[in-house]
N, C-alpha and C positions, 0 to 999 in steps of 0.2 A: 278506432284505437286498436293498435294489433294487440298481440297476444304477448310478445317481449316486452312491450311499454305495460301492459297491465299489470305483470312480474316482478318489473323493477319498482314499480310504485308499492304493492303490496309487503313486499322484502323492504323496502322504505320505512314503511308506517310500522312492520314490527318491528325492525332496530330502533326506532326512532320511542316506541314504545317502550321497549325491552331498557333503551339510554335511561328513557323516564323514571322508571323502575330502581334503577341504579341509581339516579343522581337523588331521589327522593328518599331511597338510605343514607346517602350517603351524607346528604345535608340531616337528616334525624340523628343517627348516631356522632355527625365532628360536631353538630350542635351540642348535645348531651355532655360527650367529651370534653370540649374546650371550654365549656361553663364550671366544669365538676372535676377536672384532674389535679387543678390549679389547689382545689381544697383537699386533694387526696392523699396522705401522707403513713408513713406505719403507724403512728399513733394512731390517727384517724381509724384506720386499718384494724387495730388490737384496743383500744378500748373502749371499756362500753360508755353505755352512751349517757348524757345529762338531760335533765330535764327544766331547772332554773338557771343553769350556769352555761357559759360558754363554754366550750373545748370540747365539746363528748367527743366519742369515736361509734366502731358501727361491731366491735368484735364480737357482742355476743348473738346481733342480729344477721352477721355473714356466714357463723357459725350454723346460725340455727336453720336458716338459707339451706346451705348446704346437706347439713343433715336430716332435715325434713325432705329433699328431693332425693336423696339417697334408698329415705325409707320407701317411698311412694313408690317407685321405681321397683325396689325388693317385694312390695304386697302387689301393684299390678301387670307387672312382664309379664309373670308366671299364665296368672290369668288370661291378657290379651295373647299371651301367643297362645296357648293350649284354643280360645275362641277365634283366633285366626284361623290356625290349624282347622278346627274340625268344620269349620264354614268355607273354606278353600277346597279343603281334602274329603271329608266324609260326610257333610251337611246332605243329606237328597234334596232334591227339587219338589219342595210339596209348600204347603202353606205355613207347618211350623217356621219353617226355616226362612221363610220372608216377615214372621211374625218375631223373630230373632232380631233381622236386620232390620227392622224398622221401629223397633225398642231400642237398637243403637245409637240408628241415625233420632231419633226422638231424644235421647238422653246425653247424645253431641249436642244437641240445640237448645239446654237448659241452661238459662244464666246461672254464674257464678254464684252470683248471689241466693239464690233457691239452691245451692249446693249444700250452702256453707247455710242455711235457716234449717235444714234437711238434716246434715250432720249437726248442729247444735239442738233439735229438739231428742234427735237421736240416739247419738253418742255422747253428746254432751251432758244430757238432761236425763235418757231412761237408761240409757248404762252406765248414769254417773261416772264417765272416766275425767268430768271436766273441763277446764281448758287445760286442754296437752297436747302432746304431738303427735300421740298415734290417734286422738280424734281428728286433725289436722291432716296427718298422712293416710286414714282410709275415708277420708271427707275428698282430698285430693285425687286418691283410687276411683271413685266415683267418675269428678270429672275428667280425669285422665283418659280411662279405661276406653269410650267408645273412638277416640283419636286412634290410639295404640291398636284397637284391634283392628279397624279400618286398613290403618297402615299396612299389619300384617299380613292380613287377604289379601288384601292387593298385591303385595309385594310377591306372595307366596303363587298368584292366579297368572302373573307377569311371565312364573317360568315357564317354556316350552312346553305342551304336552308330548312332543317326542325324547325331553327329559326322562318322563314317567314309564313311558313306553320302553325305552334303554336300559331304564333298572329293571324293571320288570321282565323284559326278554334275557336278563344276564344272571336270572332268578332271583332275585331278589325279591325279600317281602315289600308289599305296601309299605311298613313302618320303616323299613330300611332304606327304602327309596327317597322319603320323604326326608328321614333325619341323616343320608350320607350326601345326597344328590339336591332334593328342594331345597331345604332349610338353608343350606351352603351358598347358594344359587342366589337366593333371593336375601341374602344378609345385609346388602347394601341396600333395599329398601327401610329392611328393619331397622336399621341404624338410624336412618331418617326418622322414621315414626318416631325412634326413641327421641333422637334430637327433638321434634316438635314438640312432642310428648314434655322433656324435660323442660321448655324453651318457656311454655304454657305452665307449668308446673314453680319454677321457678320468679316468675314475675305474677304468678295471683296473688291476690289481696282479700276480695272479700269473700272468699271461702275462709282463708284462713283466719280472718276477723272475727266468727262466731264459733271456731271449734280451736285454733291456736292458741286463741289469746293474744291480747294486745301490750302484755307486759313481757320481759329478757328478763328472767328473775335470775341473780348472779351464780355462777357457776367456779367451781373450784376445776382447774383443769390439770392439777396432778391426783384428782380422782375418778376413774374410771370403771368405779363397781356401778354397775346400770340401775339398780337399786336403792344406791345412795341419792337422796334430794337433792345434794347440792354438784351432784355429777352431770356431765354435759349427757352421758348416753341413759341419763332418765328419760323414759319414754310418758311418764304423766306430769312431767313440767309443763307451763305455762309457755309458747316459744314465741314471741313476736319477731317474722321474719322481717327479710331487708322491703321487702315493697309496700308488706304492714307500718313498717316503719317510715316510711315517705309520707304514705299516708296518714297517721297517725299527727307526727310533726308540722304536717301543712295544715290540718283539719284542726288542731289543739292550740296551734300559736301562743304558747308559752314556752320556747325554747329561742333565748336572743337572736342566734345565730341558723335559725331555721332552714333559711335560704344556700345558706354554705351547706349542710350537712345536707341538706334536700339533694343540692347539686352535685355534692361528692360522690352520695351513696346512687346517684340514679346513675354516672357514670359507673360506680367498681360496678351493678347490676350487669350491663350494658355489656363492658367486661369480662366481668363472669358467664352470660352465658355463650359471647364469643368464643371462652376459651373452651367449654364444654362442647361446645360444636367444633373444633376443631378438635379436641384429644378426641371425642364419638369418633367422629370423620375419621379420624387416622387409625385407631383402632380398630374400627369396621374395616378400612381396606388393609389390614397387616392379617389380619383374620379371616375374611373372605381370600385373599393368595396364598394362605396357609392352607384353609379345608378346601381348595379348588384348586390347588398348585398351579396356579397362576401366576406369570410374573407382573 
């Protein structure tokens, strides 16, 4: 067997792979869809939702979706990238700093479920905040956190070291080099982490099962003092997101129409964080050819 036949068989088997890949999405998501769009409507969309009666909708659980990934995101960027950062950039080579990355990689490989027992005996329980959504959103910091910083290194270790070498010979401090030249550099990994980040964030359940709460308590949405209980941007409400909500409604089997709203909300999910991945996507490269004048 020469050498060209061995090439073409191996570039075979990864397209033929790579096809696998693809049609295995792609039959996941038109499955979900074509089950779920058919029940998907504005009503569906904007109201909340029933628990003895038919018609509910999904408004307060797409809402609470949203803004619990919103928050999670605002409490741990800051942190993964500052621990990207200094384990890319300024970490030495000694045993703390494998004793760092290996509390990462340990607390990446922690079920959901021991996240969210973790945040409810914690936040739930000794900081009495309850079920609400900032027990929710630093329960979800938690599991987020060692994805996101993962991401960052990497992305941040990807650039050239004649990058560094460039800023620094054009004088340049370290810190300048890093937040004019690295950072910029490497933003299209970043962007990814965050997608994954978000992707994981947005479709967990059972973290948010012991620190969110399982009830959408109704919200008044021409009030917007953070303070007021019956405000959406209360942070010690009670928030049952949209995949709490899937699961709640299959596991309770007391809502007639279980199956339609199962199917509707598992498509808008599906949806939703298609669209997140595509505005990230397009934002990371409008901003990456911004800070990099790149066309």
């Amino acid at each position: 067997m020469n050498t060209k036949f061995q090439n073409k068989i191996a570039i075979t088997i990864i397209r033929v792979i790579a096809a696998l890949v693809v049609l295995i999405l792609a039959f996941l998501i038109g499955r979900i869809l074509l089950q779920g769009l058919p029940h998907v409507s504005w009503h569906f969309l904007t109201a909340p939702s029933e628990s003895f009666v038919a018609g509910g909708g999904i408004g307060y659980q797409l809402f609470n979706s949203f803004y619990l990934l919103l928050l999670t995101l605002i409490i741990s960027f800051p942190i993964s990238l500052g621990a990207g950062l200094f384990l890319s950039e300024y970490a030495p080579k000694n045993w703390v700093t494998e004793v760092v990355r290996m509390s990462i990689e340990i607390l990446s490989s922690l079920p959901s479920v021991v996240v969210g027992l973790f945040g409810f005996l914690l936040f739930v329980v000794q900081f009495k905040m309850g079920f609400s959504i900032l027990a929710g959103a630093i329960a979800l910091t938690f599991f987020n956190l060692p994805l996101l910083t993962r991401n960052i290194e990497e992305a941040m270790r990807a650039v050239p070291n004649l990058q560094r070498e460039a800023g620094l010979a054009l004088g340049l401090s370290k810190w300048r080099t890093i937040t004019k030249i690295i950072l910029p550099e490497a933003l299209p990994g970043i962007v990814t982490g965050i997608v994954l980040g978000a992707g994981r964030v947005f479709g967990e359940a059972a973290a948010l099962i012991y620190t969110a709460g399982q009830s959408a308590t109704s919200m008044n949405f021409s009030d917007w003092n953070p303070f007021s209980p019956a405000s959406p941007l209360n942070l010690m409400r009670p928030a049952e997101t949209l995949a709490v909500h899937i699961w709640k409604i299959n596991s309770e089997g007391i809502m007639p129409d279980a199956d339609a709203v199962s199917a509707g909300s598992s498509a808008v999910l599906i949806i939703a964080v298609l669209i997140f991945n595509v505005l990230a996507r397009y934002i990371g490269n409008k901003l990456y050819r911004k800070l990099t004048a790149s066309k």
